[in-house]
C-alpha positions as CSV (number, residue, x, y, z in Angstrom):
1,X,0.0,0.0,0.0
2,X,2.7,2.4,0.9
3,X,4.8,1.6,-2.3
4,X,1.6,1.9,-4.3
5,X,1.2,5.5,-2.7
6,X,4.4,6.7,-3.1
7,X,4.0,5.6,-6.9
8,X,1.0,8.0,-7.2
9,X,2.4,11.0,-5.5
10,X,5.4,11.0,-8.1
11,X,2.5,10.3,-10.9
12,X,0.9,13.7,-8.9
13,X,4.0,15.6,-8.8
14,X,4.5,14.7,-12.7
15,X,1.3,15.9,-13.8
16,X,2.0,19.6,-12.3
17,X,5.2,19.7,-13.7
18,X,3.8,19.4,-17.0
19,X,0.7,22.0,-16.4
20,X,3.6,24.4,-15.4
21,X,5.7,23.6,-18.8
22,X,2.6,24.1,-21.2
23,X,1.2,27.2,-19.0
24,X,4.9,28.9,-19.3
25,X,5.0,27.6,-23.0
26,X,1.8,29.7,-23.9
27,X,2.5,32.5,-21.6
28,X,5.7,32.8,-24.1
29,X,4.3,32.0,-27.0
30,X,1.3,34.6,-26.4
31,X,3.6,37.6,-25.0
32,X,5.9,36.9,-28.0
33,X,3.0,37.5,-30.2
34,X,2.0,40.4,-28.1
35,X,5.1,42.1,-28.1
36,X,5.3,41.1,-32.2
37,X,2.0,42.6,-32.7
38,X,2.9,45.7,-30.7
39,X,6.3,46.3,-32.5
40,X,4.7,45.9,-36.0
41,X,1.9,48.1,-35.2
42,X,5.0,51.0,-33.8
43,X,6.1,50.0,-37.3
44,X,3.1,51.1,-39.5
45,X,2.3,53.6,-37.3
46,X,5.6,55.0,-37.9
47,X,5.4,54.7,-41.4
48,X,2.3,56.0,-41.8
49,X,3.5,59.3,-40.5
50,X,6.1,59.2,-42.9
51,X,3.9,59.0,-45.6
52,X,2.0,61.9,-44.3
53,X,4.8,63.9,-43.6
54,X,5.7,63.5,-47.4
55,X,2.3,64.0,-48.5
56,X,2.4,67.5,-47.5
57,X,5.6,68.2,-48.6
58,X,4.2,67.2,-52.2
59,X,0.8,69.3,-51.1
60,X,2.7,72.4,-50.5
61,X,5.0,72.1,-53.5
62,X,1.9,71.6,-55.7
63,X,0.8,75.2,-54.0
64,X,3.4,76.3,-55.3
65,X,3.5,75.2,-58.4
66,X,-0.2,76.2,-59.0
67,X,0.1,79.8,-57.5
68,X,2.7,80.4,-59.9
69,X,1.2,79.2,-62.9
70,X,-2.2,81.0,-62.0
71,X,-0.4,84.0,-61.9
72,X,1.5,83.5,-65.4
73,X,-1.4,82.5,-66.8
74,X,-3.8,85.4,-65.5
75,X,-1.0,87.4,-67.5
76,X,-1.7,85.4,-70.6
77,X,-5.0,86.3,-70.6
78,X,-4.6,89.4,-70.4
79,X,-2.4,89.5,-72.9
80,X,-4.8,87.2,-75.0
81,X,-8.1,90.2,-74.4
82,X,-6.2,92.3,-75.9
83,X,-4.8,90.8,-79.2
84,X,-8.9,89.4,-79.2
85,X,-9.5,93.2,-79.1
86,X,-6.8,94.1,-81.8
87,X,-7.9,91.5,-83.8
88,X,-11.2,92.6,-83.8
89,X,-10.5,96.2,-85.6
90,X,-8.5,95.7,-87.9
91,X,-8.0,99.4,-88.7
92,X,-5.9,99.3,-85.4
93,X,-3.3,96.9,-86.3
94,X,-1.0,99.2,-88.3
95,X,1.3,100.1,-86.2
96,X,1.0,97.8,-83.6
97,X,1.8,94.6,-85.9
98,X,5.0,94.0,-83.4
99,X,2.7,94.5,-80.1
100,X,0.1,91.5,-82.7
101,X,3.1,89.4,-82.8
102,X,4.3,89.1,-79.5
103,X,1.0,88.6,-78.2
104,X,-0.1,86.0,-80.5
105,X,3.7,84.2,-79.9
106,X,3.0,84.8,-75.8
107,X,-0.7,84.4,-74.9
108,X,-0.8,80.9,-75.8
109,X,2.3,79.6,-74.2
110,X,0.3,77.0,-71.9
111,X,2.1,74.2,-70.2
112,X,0.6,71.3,-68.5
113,X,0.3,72.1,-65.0
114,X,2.4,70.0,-63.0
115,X,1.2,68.3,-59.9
116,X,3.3,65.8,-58.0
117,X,1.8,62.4,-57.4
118,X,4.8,60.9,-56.1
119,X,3.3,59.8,-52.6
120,X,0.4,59.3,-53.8
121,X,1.1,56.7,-56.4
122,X,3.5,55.0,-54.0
123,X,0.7,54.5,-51.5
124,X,-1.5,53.5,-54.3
125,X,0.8,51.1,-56.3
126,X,2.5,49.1,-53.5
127,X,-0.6,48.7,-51.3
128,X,0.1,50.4,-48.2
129,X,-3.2,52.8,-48.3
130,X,-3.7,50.6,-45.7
131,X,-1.6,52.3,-43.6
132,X,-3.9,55.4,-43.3
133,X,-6.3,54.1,-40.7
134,X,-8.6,56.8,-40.4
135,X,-11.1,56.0,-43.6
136,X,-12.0,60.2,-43.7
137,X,-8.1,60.7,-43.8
138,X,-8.0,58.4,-47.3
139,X,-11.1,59.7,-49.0
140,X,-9.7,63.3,-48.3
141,X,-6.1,62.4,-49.9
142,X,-8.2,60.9,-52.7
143,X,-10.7,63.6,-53.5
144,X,-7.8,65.5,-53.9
145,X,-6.3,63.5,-56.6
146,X,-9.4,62.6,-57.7
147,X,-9.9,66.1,-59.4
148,X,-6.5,66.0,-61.3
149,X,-8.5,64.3,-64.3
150,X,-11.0,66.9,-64.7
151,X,-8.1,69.5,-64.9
152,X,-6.5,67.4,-67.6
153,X,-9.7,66.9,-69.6
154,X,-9.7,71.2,-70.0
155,X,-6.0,71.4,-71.0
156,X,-6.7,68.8,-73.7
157,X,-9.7,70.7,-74.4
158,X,-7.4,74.2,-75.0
159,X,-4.8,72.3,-76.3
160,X,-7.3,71.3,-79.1
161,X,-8.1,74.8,-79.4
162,X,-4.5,75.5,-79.9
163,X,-3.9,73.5,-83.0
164,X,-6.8,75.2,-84.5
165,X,-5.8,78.7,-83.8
166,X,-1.7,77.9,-85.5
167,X,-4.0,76.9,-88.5
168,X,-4.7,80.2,-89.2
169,X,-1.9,81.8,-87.3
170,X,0.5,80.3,-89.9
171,X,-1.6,82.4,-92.8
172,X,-1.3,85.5,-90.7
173,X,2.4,86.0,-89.3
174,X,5.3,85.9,-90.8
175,X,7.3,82.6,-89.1
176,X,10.9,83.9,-89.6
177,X,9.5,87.0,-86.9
178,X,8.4,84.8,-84.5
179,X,12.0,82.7,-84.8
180,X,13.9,86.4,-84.4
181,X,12.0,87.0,-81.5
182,X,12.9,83.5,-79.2
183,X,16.0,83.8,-77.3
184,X,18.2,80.5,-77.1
185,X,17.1,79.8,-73.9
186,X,13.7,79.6,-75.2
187,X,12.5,83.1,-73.8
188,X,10.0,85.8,-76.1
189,X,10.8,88.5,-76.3
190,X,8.7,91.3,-78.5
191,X,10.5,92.5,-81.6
192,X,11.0,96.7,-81.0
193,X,10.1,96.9,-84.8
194,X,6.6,96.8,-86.2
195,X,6.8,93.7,-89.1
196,X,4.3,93.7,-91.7
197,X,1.9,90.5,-91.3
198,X,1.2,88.0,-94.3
199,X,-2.2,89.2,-94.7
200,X,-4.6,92.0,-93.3
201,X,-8.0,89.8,-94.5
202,X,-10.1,90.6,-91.8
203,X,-11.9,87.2,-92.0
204,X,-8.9,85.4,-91.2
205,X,-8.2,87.8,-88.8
206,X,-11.6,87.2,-87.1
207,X,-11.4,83.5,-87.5
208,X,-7.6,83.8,-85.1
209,X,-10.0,85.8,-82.9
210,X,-12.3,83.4,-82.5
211,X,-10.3,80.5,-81.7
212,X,-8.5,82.9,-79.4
213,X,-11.5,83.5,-77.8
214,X,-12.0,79.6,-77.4
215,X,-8.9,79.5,-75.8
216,X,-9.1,81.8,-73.7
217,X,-12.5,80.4,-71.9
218,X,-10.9,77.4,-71.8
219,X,-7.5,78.8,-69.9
220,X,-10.1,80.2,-67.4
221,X,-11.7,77.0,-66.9
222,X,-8.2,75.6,-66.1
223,X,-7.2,78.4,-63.5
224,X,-10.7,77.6,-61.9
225,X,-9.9,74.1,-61.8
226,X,-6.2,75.4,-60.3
227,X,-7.7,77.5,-57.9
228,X,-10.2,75.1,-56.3
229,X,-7.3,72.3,-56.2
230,X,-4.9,74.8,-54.9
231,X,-7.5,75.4,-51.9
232,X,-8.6,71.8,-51.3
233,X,-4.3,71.0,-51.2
234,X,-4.3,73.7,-48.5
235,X,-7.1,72.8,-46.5
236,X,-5.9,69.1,-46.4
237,X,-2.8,70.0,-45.3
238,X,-3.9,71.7,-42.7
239,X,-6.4,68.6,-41.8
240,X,-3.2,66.1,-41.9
241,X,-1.3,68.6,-39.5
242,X,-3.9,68.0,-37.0
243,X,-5.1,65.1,-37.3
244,X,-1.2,64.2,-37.1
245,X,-0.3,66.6,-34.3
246,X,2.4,68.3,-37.4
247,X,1.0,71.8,-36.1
């Protein structure tokens, strides 16, 4: 009896031991994923506000960007009223052919307004979006993007209008006035002379105005387009600063 008791107090013993082995086996096992999840998550979060703090560097350099080309092309358009309103009475162009040439060389001078999607794209492409975790703080970087197409669609719209208007532009000037009056660098510069022009016909004439006119709405349309995704850049950043404690 005693032999067979002793036998069962080692059996007891034994059975504890291996509660203890398994119950410090989990505890390890679960704090190792514990401390695995928490060091991924200091990861991501990190990153995350990487992403964001490059974000509005792009944001700002689009403000930029955009302020300075609204305020080149506001010029244009100015520039583009008035050879419209040359154009337009013909009896006034005698005289002022050099002033006709510049601005018909200048006004149109329209580039592609350039945005930078480099954050944006690499969010996009490699799949870490997921990374933003508030939902409004993704569909507020997107809407901004978002209205980058719509600005595109009106350049291609002016840009159309453009090829149109060097139809009859290359009936009205003289070419070999407009090459005199680019610099090497690339740079216009109006002629101090007043060159005769191929033709006076006033219907050609009124048929550069019109496209001019075309143009000219349309370069509107884009500095709207500008202006409202200049202010939306701005009010996101200031959004992200908040939202990210950048202030």
């Amino acid at each position: 009896m005693e032999v067979h008791h002793h036998h069962s107090s080692a059996e007891h013993k034994k059975w504890h031991h291996y509660f203890w082995e398994f119950f410090m086996l989990f505890l390890a096992v679960t704090l190792g994923f514990l401390v695995e999840n928490m060091r991924e998550h200091f990861i991501e979060k990190k990153r995350e506000k990487q992403y964001i703090h490059s974000l509005i560097a792009d944001l700002k350099n689009d403000e930029s960007t955009i302020t300075a080309e609204i305020l080149a092309q506001e010029n244009r358009t100015a520039m583009m009223d008035s050879m419209i309103t040359l154009l337009d009475n013909p009896s006034k162009i005698h005289g002022n052919e050099g002033l006709l040439y510049y601005w018909a060389r200048i006004s149109p001078r329209l580039a592609t307004l350039t945005v930078n999607t480099r954050t944006y794209e690499q969010l996009k492409n490699s799949g870490n979006f997921r990374l933003i975790s508030n939902i409004e703080t993704s569909n507020k970087i997107m809407s901004y993007y978002e209205n980058i197409p719509l600005l595109r669609q009106v350049e291609e719209i002016f840009f159309r209008e453009f090829d149109q208007y060097k139809t009859f532009a290359s009936r009205i000037f003289e070419p070999s006035v407009f090459i005199s009056m680019e610099t090497k660098d690339g740079a216009i510069l109006r002629t101090d002379k007043n060159p005769a022009l191929q033709t006076y016909d006033p219907a050609l004439l009124k048929q550069l105005s019109v496209f001019a006119v075309y143009m000219n709405g349309s370069a509107r349309g884009i500095m709207a387009y500008a202006k409202q995704l200049r202010e939306k850049g701005k009010e996101i950043i200031g959004y992200l600063e908040k939202e990210y404690h950048l202030e």
